[in-house]
C-alpha positions in Angstrom: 48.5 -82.9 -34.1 45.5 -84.4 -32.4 45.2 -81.0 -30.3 45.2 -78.6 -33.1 42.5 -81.0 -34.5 40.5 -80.8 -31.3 41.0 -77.0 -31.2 39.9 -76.3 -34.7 36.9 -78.8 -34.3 36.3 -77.0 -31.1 36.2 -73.4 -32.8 34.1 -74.7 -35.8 31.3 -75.7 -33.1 31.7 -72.7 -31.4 31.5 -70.2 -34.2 28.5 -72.2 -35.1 26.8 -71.7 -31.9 27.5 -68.1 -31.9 25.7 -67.8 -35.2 22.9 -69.5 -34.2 22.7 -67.2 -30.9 22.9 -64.3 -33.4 20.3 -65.8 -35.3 17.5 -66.4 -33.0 17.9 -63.7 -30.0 16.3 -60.8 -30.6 18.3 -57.8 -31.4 18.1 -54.5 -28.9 18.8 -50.8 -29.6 20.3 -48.3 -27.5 16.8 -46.9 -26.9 15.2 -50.0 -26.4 17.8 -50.9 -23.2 17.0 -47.7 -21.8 13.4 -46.9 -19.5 11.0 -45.2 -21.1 11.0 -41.5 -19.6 8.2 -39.8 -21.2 9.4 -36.0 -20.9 6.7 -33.4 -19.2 4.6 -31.0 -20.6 5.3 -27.8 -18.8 3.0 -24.9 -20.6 4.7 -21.5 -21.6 4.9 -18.5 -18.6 3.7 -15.4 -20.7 5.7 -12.7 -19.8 3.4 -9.6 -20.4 0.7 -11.1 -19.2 2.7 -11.2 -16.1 3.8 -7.1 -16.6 0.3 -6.5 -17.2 -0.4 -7.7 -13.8 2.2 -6.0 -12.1 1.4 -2.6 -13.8 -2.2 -3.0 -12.7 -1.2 -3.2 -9.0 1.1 0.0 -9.4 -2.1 1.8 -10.8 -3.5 1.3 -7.5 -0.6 3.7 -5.8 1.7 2.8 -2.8 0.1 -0.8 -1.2 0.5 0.8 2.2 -1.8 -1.0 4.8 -4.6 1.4 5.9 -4.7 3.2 2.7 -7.3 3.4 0.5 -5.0 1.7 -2.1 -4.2 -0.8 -0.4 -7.6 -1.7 0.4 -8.9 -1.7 -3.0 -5.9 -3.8 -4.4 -7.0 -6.3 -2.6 -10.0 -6.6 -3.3 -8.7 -6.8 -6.9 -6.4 -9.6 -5.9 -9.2 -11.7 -4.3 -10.9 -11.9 -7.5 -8.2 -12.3 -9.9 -7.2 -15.7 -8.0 -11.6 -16.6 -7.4 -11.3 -16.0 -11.4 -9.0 -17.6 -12.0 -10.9 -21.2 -10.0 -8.6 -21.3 -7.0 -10.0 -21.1 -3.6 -9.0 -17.5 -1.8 -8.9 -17.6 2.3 -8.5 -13.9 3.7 -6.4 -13.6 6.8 -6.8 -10.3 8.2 -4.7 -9.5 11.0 -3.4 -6.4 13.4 -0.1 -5.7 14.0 2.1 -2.9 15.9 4.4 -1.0 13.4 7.8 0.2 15.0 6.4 3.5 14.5 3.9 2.6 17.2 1.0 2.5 14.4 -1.7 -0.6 14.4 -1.4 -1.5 11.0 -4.6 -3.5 9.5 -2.9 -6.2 7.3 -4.4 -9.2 5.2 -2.9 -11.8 4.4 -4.2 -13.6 0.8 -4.1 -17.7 0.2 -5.1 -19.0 -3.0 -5.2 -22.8 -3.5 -5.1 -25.0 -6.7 -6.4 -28.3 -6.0 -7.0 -27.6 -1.6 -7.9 -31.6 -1.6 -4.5 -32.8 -2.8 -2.5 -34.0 0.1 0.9 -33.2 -1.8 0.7 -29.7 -2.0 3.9 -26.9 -2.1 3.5 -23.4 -1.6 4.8 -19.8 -3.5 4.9 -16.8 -1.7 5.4 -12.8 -2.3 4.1 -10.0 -0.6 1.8 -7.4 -1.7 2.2 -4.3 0.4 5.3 -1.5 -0.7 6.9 0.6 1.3 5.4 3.2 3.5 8.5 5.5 2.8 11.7 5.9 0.1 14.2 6.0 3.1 17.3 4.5 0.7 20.9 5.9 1.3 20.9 6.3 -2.6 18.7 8.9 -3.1 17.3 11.7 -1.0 14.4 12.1 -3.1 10.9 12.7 -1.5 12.3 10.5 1.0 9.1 10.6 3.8 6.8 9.8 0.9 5.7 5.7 0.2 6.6 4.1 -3.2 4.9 2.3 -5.5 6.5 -0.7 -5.2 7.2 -2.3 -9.0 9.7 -4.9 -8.4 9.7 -4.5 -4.7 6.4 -6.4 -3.8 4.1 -6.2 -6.8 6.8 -8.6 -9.6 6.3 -11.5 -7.4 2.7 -11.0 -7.2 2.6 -10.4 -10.7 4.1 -14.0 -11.6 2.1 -15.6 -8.8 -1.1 -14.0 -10.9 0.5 -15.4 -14.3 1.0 -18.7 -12.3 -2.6 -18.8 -11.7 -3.7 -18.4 -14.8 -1.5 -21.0 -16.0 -3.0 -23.2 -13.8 -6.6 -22.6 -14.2 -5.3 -23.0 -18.3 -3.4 -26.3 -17.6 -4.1 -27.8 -14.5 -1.2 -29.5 -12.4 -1.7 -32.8 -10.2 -0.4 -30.8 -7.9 -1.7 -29.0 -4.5 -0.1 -25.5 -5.0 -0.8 -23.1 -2.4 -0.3 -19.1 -3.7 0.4 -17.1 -0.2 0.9 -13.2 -0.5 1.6 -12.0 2.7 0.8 -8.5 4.1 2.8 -5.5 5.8 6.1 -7.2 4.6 8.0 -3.9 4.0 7.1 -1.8 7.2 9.8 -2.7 8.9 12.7 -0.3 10.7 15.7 0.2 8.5 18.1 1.4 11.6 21.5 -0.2 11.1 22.7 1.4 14.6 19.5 -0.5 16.0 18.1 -3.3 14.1 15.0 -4.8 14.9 14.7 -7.9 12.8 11.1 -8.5 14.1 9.7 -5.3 12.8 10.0 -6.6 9.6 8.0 -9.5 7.7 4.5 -9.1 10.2 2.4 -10.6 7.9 4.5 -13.9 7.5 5.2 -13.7 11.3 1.2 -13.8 11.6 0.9 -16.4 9.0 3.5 -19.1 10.4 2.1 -18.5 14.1 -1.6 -19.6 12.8 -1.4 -21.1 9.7 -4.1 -21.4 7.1 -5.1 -24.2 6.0 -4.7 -25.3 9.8 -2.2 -28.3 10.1 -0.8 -27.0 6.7 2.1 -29.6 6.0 3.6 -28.4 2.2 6.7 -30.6 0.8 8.3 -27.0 0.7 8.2 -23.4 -0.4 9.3 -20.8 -2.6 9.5 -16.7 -1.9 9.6 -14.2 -4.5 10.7 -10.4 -3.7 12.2 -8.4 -6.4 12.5 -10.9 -8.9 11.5 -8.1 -11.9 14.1 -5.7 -12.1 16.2 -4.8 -15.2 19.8 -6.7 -14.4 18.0 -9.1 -12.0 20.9 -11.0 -10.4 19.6 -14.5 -8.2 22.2 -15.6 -5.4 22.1 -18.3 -3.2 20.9 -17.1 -0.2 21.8 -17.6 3.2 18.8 -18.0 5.1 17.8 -20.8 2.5 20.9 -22.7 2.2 20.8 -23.0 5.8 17.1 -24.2 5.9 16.7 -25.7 3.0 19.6 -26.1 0.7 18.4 -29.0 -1.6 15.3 -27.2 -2.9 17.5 -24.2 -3.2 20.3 -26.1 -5.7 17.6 -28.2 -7.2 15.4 -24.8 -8.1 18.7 -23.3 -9.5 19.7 -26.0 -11.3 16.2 -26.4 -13.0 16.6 -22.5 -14.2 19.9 -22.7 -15.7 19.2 -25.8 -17.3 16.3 -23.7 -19.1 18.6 -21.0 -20.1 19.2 -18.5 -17.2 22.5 -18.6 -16.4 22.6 -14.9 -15.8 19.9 -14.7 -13.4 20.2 -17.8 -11.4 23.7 -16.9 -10.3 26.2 -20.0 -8.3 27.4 -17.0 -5.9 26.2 -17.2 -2.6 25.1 -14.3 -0.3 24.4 -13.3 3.4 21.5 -14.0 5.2 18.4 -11.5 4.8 15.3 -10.4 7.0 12.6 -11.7 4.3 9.3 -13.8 4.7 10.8 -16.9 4.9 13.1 -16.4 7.7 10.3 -16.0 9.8 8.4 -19.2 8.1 11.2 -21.4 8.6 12.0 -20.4 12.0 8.3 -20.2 13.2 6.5 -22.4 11.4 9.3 -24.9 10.7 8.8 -24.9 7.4 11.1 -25.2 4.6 11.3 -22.2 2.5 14.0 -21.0 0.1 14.1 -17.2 -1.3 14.3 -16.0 -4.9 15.3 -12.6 -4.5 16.6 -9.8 -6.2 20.7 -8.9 -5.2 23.6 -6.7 -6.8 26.4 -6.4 -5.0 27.1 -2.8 -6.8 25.6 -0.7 -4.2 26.3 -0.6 -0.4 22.7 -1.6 0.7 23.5 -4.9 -1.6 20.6 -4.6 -3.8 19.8 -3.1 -7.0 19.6 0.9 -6.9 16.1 1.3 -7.3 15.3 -0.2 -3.9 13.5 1.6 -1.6 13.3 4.7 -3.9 10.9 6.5 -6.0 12.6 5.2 -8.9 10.8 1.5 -8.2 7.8 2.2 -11.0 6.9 0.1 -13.7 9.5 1.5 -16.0 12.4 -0.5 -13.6 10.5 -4.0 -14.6 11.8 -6.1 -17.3 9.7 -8.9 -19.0 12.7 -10.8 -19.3 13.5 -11.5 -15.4 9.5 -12.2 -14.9 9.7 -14.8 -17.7 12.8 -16.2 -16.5 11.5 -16.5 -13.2 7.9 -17.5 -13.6 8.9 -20.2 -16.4 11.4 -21.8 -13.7 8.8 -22.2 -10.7 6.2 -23.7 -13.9 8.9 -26.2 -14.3 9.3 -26.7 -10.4 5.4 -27.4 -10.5 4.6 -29.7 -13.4 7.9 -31.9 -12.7 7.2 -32.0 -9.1 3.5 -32.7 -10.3 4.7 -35.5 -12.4 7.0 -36.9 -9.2 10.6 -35.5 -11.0 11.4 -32.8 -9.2 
């Protein structure tokens, strides 16, 4: 009997310790355990201000280099990005064509914050084709297009991007590079000459500007404005830089674009950041436009006359202009 006594004398004190406990510690909530993440202000990517921009350079004509056009686009790309506060270097440079032609490029850098030592760079390029030399279509074939999605879309966002910035500045160095003479390259599949492709970037990663430039990473836009805009995971990027690639992806289809930022992967292509991860030895993923309905593997409006401002939709600039605005302000706030 004695040690059913203890026991119960035992469980009386101990119940009344547990009330007491109860009684004086402090409760906590769910929310209280957990840190306090404040959640980041990333400001809206308007789409047709981003169109309007794109249009604009397609009023200008083809973007070929030594063209009239080309010459006074950018001039009109200089001082959209001074207007817009960031600090614009011109690189000009000369480069052999594989038509044997000097062309007369320029390459354009606009910085947001150039004293920042954490910086991270967007690129596009700004030129269009000399000629509409597409198995697709035999249309006017010798003659250059204008170049809608296929150059001027990912100038168009970096344009939004900039105003964005100048709107809502990011503690953030972001460097906005449009590269020249992209798109002059030699299209022969029975002799493919990779170099002949991407001179601009190939000028650009040889003497970079700033000098010493050291960005965390960065991000290349070409044809990212097409109607039924499809985003694979590139090869060129996975190999060089496969975290920024899945990390960029998985910010955009957590905001909703699932049907742009596709998980399908894709070969390897001959674009600007090939050339800046392989020269300059920075890392460099590509957002680029693929559809792997026609047998040149991208969307049928490339490298044809049918590349005007009518192929652009508002939808794939917002999609991906709001991402890369999300990459920025969350890298800016150290989330990324």
């Amino acid at each position: 009997m004695g040690f059913i006594k203890n026991t119960v004398a035992l469980l009386a004190t101990t119940m009344l310790l547990f009330m007491f406990s109860c009684k004086h510690e402090p409760s906590t909530t769910p929310s209280e355990q957990q840190p306090n993440i404040q959640p980041v202000a990333v400001p809206k990517f308007e789409r047709d201000s981003a169109l309007a921009f794109v249009k604009k350079q397609v009023d200008f004509g083809p973007r070929v280099p030594n063209t009239d056009a080309h010459k006074r686009c950018k001039e009109w790309l200089v001082a959209q990005f001074t207007a817009f506060g960031l600090k614009v270097t011109e690189q000009p440079f000369s480069a052999k064509a594989y038509t044997g032609k000097t062309l007369n490029g320029v390459n354009i850098i606009a910085q947001h914050k150039p004293e920042a030592t954490k910086r991270i760079f967007i690129a596009a390029h700004w030129d269009s084709r000399h000629i509409a030399d597409s198995p697709l279509s035999k249309d006017r074939q010798k003659e250059p297009i204008l170049g809608a999605d296929d150059g001027g879309s990912g100038v168009g966002v970096l344009l939004e991007i900039a105003r964005v910035l100048q709107a809502s500045p990011a503690e953030l160095g972001v460097d906005l590079v449009l590269f020249d003479a992209e798109d002059h390259g030699d299209d022969n599949d029975e002799s493919p000459n990779p170099n002949s492709w991407c001179l601009g970037s190939q000028h650009w990663s040889r003497n970079l500007v700033p000098s010493g430039y050291s960005p965390k990473y960065g991000i290349l836009l070409d044809m990212v404005g097409a109607k039924g805009a499809r985003f694979t995971k590139e090869g060129v990027s996975m190999n060089f830089a496969p975290a920024v690639m899945n990390k960029v992806w998985k910010t955009a289809q957590n905001l909703g674009y699932t049907n742009y930022f596709v998980e399908d992967k894709s070969g390897p292509v001959t674009d600007d950041h090939y050339f800046v991860n392989t020269i300059a030895k920075l890392p460099m993923i590509d957002i680029i436009g693929k559809s792997g309905d026609t047998q040149t593997g991208f969307g049928a409006h490339w490298h044809t006359h049918n590349d005007n401002i009518d192929i652009i939709d508002v939808r794939a600039l917002r999609a991906v202009g709001q991402t890369l605005l999300e990459v920025i302000y969350q890298e800016a706030a150290g989330k990324f």
